[in-house]
C-alpha positions in Angstrom: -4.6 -60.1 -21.2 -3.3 -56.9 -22.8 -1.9 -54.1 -19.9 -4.0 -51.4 -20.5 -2.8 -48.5 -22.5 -1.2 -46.3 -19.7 -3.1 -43.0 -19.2 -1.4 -39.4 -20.0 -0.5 -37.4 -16.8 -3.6 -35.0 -15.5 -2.4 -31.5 -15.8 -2.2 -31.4 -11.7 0.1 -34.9 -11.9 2.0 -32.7 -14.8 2.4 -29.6 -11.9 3.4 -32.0 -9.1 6.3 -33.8 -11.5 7.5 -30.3 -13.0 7.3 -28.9 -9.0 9.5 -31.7 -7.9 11.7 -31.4 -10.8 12.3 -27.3 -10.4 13.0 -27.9 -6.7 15.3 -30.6 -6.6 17.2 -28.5 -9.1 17.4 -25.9 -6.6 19.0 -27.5 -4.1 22.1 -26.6 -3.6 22.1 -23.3 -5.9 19.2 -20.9 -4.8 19.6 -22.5 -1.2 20.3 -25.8 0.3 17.5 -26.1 2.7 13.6 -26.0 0.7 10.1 -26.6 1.7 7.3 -26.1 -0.3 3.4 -26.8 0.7 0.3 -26.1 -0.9 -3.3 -26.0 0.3 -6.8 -25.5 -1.2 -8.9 -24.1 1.7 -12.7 -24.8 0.9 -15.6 -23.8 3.0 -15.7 -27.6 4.0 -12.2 -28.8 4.8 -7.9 -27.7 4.0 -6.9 -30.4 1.5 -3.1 -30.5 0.9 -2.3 -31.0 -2.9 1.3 -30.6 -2.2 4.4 -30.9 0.2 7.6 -31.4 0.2 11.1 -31.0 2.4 14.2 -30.9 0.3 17.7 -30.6 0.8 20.1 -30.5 3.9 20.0 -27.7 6.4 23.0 -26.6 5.0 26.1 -27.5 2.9 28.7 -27.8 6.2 25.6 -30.4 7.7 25.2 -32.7 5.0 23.8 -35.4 7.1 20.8 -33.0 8.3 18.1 -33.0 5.6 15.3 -31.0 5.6 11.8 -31.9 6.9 8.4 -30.0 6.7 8.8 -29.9 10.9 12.6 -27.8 10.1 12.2 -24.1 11.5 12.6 -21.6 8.9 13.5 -17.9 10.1 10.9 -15.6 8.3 12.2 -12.6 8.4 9.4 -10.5 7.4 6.6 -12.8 7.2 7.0 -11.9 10.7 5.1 -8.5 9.9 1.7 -10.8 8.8 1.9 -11.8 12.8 2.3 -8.9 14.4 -0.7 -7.6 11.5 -3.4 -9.9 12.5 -2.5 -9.3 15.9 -2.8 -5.5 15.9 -6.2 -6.3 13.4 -7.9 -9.1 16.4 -7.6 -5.8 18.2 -8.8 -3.6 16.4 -11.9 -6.5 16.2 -11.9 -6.1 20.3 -12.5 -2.4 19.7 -9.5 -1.4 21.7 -8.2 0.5 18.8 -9.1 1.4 15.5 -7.1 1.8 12.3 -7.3 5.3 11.6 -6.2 5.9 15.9 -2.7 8.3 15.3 0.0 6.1 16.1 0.9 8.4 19.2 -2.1 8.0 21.0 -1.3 4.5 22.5 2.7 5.2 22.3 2.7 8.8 23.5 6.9 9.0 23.0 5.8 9.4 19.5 4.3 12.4 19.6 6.4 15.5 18.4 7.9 17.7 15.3 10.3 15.6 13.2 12.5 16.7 10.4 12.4 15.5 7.0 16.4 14.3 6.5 18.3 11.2 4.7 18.2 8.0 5.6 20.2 4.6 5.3 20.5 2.2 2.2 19.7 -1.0 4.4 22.2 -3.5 2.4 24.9 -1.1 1.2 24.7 0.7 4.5 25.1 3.8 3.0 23.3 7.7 3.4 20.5 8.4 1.1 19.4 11.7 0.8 16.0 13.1 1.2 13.6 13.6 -1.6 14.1 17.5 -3.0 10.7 17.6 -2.6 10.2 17.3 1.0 13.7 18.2 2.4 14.0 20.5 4.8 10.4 20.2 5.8 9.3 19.1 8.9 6.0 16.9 10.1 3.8 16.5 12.8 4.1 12.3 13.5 0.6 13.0 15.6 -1.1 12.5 12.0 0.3 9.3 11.8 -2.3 6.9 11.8 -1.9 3.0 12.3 -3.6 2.5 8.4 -0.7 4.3 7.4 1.9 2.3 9.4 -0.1 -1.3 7.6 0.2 0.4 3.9 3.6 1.8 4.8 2.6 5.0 3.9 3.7 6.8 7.1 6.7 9.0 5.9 8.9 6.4 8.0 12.5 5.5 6.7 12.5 1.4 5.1 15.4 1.3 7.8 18.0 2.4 10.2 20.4 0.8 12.2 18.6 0.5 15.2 20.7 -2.4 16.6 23.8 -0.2 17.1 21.5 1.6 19.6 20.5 -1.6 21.7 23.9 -2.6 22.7 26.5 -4.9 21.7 26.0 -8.2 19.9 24.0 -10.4 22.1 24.8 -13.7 23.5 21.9 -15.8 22.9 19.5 -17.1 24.9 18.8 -13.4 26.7 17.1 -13.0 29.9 14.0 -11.5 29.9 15.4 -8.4 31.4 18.0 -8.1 28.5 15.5 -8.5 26.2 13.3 -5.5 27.9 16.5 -3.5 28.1 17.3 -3.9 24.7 13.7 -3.2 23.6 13.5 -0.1 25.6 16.5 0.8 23.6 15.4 0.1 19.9 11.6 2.4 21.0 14.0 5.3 22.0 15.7 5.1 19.0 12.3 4.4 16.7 10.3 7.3 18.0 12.7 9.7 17.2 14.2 8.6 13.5 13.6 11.6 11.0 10.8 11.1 8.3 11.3 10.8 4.8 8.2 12.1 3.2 5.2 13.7 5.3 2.5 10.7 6.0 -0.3 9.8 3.3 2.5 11.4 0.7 4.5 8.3 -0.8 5.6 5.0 -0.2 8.4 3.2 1.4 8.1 -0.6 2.6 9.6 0.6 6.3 10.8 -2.1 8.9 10.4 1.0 11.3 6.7 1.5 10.6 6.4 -2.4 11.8 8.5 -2.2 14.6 6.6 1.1 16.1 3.4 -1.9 15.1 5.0 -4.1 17.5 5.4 -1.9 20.1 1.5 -0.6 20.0 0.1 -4.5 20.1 2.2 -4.6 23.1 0.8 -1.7 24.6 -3.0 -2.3 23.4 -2.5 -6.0 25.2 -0.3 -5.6 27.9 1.9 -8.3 27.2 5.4 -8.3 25.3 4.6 -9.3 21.5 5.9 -13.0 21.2 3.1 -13.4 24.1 0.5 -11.3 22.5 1.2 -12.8 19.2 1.0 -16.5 20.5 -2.7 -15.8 22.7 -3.8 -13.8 19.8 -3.0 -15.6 16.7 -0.8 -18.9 16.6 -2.4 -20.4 19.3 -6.5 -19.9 18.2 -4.4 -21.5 14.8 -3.6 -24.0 16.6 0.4 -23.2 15.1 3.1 -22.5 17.0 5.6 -20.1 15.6 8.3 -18.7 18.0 10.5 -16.0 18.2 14.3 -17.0 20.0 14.1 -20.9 19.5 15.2 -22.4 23.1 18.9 -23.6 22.2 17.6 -27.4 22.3 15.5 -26.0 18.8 18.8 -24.4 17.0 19.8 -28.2 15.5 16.1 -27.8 14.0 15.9 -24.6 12.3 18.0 -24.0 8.9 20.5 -21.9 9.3 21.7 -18.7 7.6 24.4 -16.6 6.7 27.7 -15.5 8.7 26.9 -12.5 10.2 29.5 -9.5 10.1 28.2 -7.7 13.4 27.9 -11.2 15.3 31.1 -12.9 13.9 29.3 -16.3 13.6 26.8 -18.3 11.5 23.5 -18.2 12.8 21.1 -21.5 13.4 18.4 -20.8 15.7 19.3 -16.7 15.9 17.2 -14.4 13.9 18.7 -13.0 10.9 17.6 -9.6 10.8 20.3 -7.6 12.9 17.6 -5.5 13.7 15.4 -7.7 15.3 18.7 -9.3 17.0 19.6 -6.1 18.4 15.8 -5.9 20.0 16.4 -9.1 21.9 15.1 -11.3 19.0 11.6 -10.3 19.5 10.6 -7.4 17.1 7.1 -6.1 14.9 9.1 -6.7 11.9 11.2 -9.8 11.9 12.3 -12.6 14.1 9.4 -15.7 13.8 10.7 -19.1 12.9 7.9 -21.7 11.7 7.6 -24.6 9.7 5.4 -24.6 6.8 2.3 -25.4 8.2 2.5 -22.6 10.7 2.7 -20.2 7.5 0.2 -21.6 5.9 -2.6 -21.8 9.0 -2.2 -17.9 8.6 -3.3 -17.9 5.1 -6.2 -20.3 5.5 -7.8 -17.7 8.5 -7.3 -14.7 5.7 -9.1 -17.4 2.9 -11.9 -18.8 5.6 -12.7 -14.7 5.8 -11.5 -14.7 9.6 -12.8 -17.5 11.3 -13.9 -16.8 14.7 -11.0 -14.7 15.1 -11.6 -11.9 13.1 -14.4 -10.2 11.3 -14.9 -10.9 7.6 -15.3 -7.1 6.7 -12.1 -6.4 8.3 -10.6 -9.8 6.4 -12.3 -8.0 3.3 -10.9 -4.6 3.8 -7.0 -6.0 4.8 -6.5 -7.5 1.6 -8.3 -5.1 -0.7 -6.4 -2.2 -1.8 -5.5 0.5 -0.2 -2.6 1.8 -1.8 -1.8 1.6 -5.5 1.9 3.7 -6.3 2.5 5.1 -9.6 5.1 2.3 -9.8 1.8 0.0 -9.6 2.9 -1.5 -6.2 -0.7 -2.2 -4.6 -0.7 -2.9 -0.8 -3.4 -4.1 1.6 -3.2 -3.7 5.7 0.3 -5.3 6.2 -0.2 -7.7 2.8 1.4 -7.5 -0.5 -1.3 -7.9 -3.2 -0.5 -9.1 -6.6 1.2 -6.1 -8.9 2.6 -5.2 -11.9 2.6 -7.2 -15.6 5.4 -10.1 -14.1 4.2 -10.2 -10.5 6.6 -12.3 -7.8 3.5 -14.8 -7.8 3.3 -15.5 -11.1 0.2 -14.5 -13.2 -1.2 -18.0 -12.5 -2.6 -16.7 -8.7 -5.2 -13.9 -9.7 -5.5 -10.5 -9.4 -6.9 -10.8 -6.0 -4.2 -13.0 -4.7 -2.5 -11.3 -1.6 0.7 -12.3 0.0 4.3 -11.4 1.1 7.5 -12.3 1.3 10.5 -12.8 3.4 14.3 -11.5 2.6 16.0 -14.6 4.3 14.2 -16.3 0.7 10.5 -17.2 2.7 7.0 -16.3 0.9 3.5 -16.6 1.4 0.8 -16.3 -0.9 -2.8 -17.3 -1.1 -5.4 -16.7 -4.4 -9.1 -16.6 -2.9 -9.8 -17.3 -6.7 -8.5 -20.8 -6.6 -8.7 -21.2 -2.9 -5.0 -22.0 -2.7 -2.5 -21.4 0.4 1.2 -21.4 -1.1 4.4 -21.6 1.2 8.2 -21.3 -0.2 10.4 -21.4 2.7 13.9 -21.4 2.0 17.1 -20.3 3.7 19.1 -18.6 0.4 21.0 -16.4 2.6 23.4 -19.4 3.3 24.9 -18.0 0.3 24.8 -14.4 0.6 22.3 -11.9 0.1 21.7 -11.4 -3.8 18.2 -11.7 -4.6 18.6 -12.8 -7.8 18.1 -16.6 -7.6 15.5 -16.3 -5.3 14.1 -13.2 -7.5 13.9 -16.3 -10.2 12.8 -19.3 -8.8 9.5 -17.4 -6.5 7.3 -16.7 -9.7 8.4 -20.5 -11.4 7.3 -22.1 -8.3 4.0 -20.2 -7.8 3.1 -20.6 -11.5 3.2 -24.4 -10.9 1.0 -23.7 -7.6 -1.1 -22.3 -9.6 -1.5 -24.7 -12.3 -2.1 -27.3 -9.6 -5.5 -25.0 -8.2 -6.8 -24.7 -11.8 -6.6 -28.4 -12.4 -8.9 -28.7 -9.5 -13.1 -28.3 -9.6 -14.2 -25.1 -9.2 -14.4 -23.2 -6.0 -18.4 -23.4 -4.8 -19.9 -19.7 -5.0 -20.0 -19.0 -1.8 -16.2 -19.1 -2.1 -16.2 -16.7 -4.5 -14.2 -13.4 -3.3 -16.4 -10.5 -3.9 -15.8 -8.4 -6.8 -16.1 -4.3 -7.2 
């Protein structure tokens, strides 16, 4: 008997086989440490049609490959975190988004200057828009909606760590840690504006950090604690800011860092967030891939029992759209422009973000897919371009992998203006 004629690939086998091919040839020269997952959420279950771990941790440990249990530093995925956080309380009613910013932290309050602020790579002035400088504001009418859509006149960034101390020596006590942090809110409170609030856009670490702070206040516990009752562990995830030192072997590390004068494994990359004790609204979760993607399967289940589906609705529907055509949600990125970092393969309704130490997130309630890229490209320095590059190719093979599946059942269907 004849072997039978072998069948052609499905187009979701052809996905899977180009996937694997892209990443292996990624490894060692957009980052030497990879893991990609992705999920279709359904109302019935989470199927995984995809996962995989490639790579070493890093070329100088050649002998430490990469698993989907390896701790990736997420640099601002962190800001999803503290997001849902601040959102499961706004769901408690113990604040609301359109509360001003200084009503829960008070040392906010105040006249502020419109004035230059600092290039956050070249480390450089940049001077104020001619339009608003000299002008002053009134940071009472800033509003936490405006700090979510970072549309709060806030500066993208300062160099707060130079005002928490000298490089720390990790692990901190918990005393350092509140010494640095009381540091880092003096400094926050008091940075001049950039453009008066509702007035522009500018994607502001300091807008998230001054987030962090208020879910601290609003819960009465320091955020990795609010963030690990209030999100990962309902998820049943466990992301962590400051990996205990037994962890560091686990987590892939990053670059060399200048201010430190060491590579960092286990250490959060963002000097920032280091200068803040580790622990900041902004940056400074590590997580595997799963933990990622359990936040994107709450925002595709429409919130679970944690958190109200008009609220889910209204978080990743747009609320700001710049004449750039950047579109924002509360704390998410939602797909923009004509060759969007997602690829056009997740839909216009797709929402997501990403993470500068080369992480990204992005789910398509369209298809129902979750998709993770975690990567540690900051081994090799901070250029964007690789990563720039390889996002969109990855996530158009995501995609292509959640359009070879059967449709979504309507009562999936996202709901459409």
């Amino acid at each position: 008997m004849k072997d039978p004629k072998p069948r052609p690939p499905t187009d979701a086998q052809a996905a899977v086989e180009a996937l694997d091919a892209l990443l292996t040839r990624a490894v060692p020269q957009v980052a030497p440490a990879l893991v990609c997952l992705v999920q279709r959420v359904t109302p019935e279950r989470v199927e995984t049609l995809y996962r995989r771990a490639v790579g070493t941790l890093a070329p100088t440990l050649p002998d430490r490959e990469v698993t989907p249990e390896t701790l990736f530093d997420l640099a601002s995925l962190t800001k999803l975190f503290t997001a849902t956080a601040f959102l499961r309380l706004v769901d408690q009613g113990r604040v609301e988004l359109d509360t001003p910013v200084a009503q829960v932290i008070p040392e906010f309050a105040g006249t502020r200057p419109i004035a230059g602020t600092e290039d956050p790579l070249a480390r450089t002035s940049i001077p104020p828009d001619p339009r608003w400088a000299g002008r002053t504001v009134d940071a009472g009418t800033v509003t936490f909606r405006h700090l979510l859509t970072h549309t709060g006149g806030l500066p993208a960034w300062r160099s707060v760590h130079l005002r928490c101390g000298p490089p720390p020596a990790f692990p901190l006590t918990d005393p350092a840690i509140a010494q640095r942090q009381a540091r880092a809110l003096e400094a926050v409170v008091a940075y001049p504006f950039v453009y008066p609030p509702g007035r522009g856009y500018a994607y502001s670490d300091i807008g998230f950090m001054l987030l962090g702070f208020a879910v601290e206040r609003l819960s009465g516990q320091r955020l990795d604690r609010a963030i690990r009752e209030w999100v990962s562990e309902p998820l049943g995830c466990a992301p962590t800011f400051n990996p205990p030192p037994e962890r560091w072997p686990d987590c892939a590390p990053t670059e060399r860092c200048a201010w430190r004068g060491a590579r960092l494994q286990g250490q959060v990359h963002d000097e920032n967030a280091a200068g803040m004790g580790g622990i900041a609204g902004h940056a400074g979760l590590f997580a595997t891939g799963e933990d990622v993607a359990r936040l994107g399967q709450l925002y595709l289940s429409g919130g679970g029992s944690l958190l109200g589906a008009a609220l889910v609705q209204e978080s990743v529907a747009e609320q700001v759209r710049t004449p750039e055509g950047v579109r924002r949600g509360l704390g998410w990125m939602l797909r923009s422009g004509s060759d969007p970092l997602c690829s056009r393969a997740f839909s216009i309704q797709s929402f997501g973000h990403t993470g500068f130490t080369g992480t990204s997130l992005w789910c398509d309630p369209v298809s129902g897919l979750v998709g993770v890229l975690l990567t540690n490209r900051v081994v090799h320095g901070r250029d964007p371009a690789e990563i720039q590059a390889l996002r969109p190719a990855v996530y158009r093979l995501m995609g292509q992998m959640g359009s070879a599946q059967a449709p979504l059942p309507a009562k999936m269907a996202p709901r459409r203006s």
